[in-house]
Structures are given as C-alpha cells and as structure tokens.
N, C-alpha and C positions, 0 to 999 in steps of 0.2 A: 625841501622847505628850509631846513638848516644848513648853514654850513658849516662842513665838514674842518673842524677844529676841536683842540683841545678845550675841554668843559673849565671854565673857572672854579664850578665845586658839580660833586653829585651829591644829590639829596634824597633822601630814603623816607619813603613813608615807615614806618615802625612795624604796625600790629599790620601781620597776614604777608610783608613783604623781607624785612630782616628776621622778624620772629616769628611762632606759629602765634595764632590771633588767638586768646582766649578772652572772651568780651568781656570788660569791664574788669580787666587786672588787677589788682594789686598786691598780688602776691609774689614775690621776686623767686621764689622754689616752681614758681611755672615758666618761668621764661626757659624758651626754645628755640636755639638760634634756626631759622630756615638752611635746607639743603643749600650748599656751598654760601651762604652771607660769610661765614670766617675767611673764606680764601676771596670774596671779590673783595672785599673790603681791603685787604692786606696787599694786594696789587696794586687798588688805587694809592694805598700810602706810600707804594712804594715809586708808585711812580709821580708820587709829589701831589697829586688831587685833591685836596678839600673834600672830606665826606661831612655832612651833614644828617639830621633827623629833621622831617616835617610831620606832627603827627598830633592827630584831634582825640582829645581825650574827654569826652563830656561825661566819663564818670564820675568825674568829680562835683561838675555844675549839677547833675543828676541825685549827688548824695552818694554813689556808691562804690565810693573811692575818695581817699582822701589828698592832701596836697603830698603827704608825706610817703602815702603806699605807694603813689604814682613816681617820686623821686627813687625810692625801693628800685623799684621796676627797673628803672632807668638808670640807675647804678649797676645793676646786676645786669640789663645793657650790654653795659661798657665793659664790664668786666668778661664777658664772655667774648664778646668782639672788637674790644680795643677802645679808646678814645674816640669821639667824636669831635669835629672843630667849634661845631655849633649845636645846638638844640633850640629848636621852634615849636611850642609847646599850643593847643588851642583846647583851654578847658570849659568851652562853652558849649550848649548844645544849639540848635538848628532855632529854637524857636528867642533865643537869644540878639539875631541878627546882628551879630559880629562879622566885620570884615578879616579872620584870619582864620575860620574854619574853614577847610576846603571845601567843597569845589570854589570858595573866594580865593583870592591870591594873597592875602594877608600872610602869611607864614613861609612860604616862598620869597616872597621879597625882603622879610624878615631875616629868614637865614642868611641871604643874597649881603642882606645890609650886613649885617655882624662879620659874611667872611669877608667884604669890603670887596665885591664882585657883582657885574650886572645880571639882572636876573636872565638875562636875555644869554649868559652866558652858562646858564645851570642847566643840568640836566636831571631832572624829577623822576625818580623810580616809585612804582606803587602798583600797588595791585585791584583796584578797585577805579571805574570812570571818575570819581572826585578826586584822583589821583592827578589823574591827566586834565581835567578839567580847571583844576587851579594851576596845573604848569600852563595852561592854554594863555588861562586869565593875566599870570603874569609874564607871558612872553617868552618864557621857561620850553625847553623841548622835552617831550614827556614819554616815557618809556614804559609801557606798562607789562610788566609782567604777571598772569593770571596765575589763579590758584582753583579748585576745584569750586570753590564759592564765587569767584568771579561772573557775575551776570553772562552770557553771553551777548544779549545789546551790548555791553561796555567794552565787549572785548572788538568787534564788529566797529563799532564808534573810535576807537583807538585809531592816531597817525601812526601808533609805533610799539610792536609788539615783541617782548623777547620771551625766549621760551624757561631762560630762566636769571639768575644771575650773573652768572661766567658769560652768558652771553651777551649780556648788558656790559657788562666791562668790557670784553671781547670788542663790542661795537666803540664805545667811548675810546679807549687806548687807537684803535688803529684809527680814528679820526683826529688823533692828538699827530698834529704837524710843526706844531711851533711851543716853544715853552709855554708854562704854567703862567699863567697870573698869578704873582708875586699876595698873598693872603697875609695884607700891613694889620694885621688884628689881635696880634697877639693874646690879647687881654681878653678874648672873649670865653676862653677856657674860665677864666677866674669869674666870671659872672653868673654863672652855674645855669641854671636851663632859663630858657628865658621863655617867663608863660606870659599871655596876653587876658 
C-alpha cells in the first residue's frame, strides 16, 4: 500500500509504546523507558530521521494531572531517550470532540506540520488501534506494535504489525532508498510541546 521509501519523520505514541503506560501519569520517578525504545530511537537519529511524540493526554482535561506534571513527564522523557524534534500533545478527552485526539488525525498532521513533512510521509508507531487509526485518518503508514494490553480486534484490524521496536526501525531503515527530507524547522525545538 506504501511505498517503500525513507519516512520524512517517525512518530511514536508515548504511553504503552516508548514508555511502560502507567494511566494517568504525572509523576516523572515512574517513567519507563520500553524494552529497546533507547536503541530504535538512537538509529533513527542516526540515520538523520525526525523522531517525534504523538500522544493523548486527557488527564489533564479530566483534572488528574496537571499542565506542569504532564511537562515533568515529558522532560524526564527526553532525558531518558534523548531529544525529540516535535511534540504533539492532545489534552482533551473523547467527550470534548476535538479534532487531534486520536483515532482523529489532528496530532499527526500536527507533528507532520512542525517537522515541515507530508503526513503521507510519516510513519506512526503505537500500540493500541487509535494508534493506527489516526495514521489511517491522516494518510500516515501505521505501525502497530502490541503489548500485552493491546486488544486483540486491534491487533487483527492492523495493516501493519511489528513485533517490537528494533523491528520497526528494522523495517523503516531498509525501506530508506533516497535521502531524508531535509527537516527546514529548526525552531520547533524552541516552542516546547505543543498542546492543542
């Protein structure tokens, strides 16, 4: 359904796919990075990729988290696995009807815009069918990696399944045929997360 090319950026759902999901975080002494996220990550930079975070946070809209535990979070993040280019942040919940919670595409095309790349040129990791769901939405190629909570419907509904992270890069790098798309964005580090 894709063609086999180098991704403009990859984009990582947060909770359950880079880190272990503890619902409703905001305590930065719980963050966990996922079995190998330190080592895909460090290949995709090395091999020039755009990583990003796409990730729905409605504990905040919920009350039980605030703007600044969730930044916590997300600094200690980074600190564990390095810089991200972009953050796409969605602190709404479902009954909000926002277009950037996933399964909407809002937050994927968002990232897309910041690293100055077509979404059609991303590739969306997550572990959960709203993962893939909003890669669908915005035209994004969607990668799902399961965890033991992953539904099995969603896993079943998946175009595309890896079994973990190395294998996601695995796939991504050896379909990388032609240079990067050049990421004209510099500036988007200096913006700090960008919530909707």
């Amino acid at each position: 359904m894709f063609e086999k090319r180098r991704p403009g950026a990859v984009l990582f759902d947060r909770d359950g796919t880079l880190i272990r999901d503890v619902p409703y975080n905001g305590d930065p002494n719980l963050v966990d990075p996922m079995p190998g996220a330190v080592e895909a990550l460090a290949r995709l930079r090395r091999a020039d990729v755009p990583v990003a975070v796409v990730t729905n946070q409605s504990g905040i809209a919920k009350g039980l988290l605030t703007p600044d535990d969730m930044d916590q979070v997300n600094a200690k993040v980074e600190e564990l696995l390095g810089p991200f280019d972009a953050w796409a942040i969605c602190v709404h919940e479902d009954a909000d009807g926002c277009t950037c919670r996933k399964p909407a595409p809002g937050l994927v095309i968002r990232a897309a815009a910041v690293l100055d790349v077509s979404p059609r040129d991303c590739v969306v990791v997550g572990d959960i069918g709203r993962d893939m769901e909003a890669a669908r939405a915005a035209g994004a190629r969607g990668i799902l990696v399961p965890t033991d909570q992953t539904p099995w419907e969603e896993i079943q509904q998946a175009l595309e399944v890896a079994e973990d992270l190395a294998e996601v890069v695995d796939r991504v790098l050896s379909d990388a045929e032609g240079p990067v798309p050049a990421v004209s964005a510099p500036w988007a580090r200096a913006m700090g997360w960008s919530r909707w």
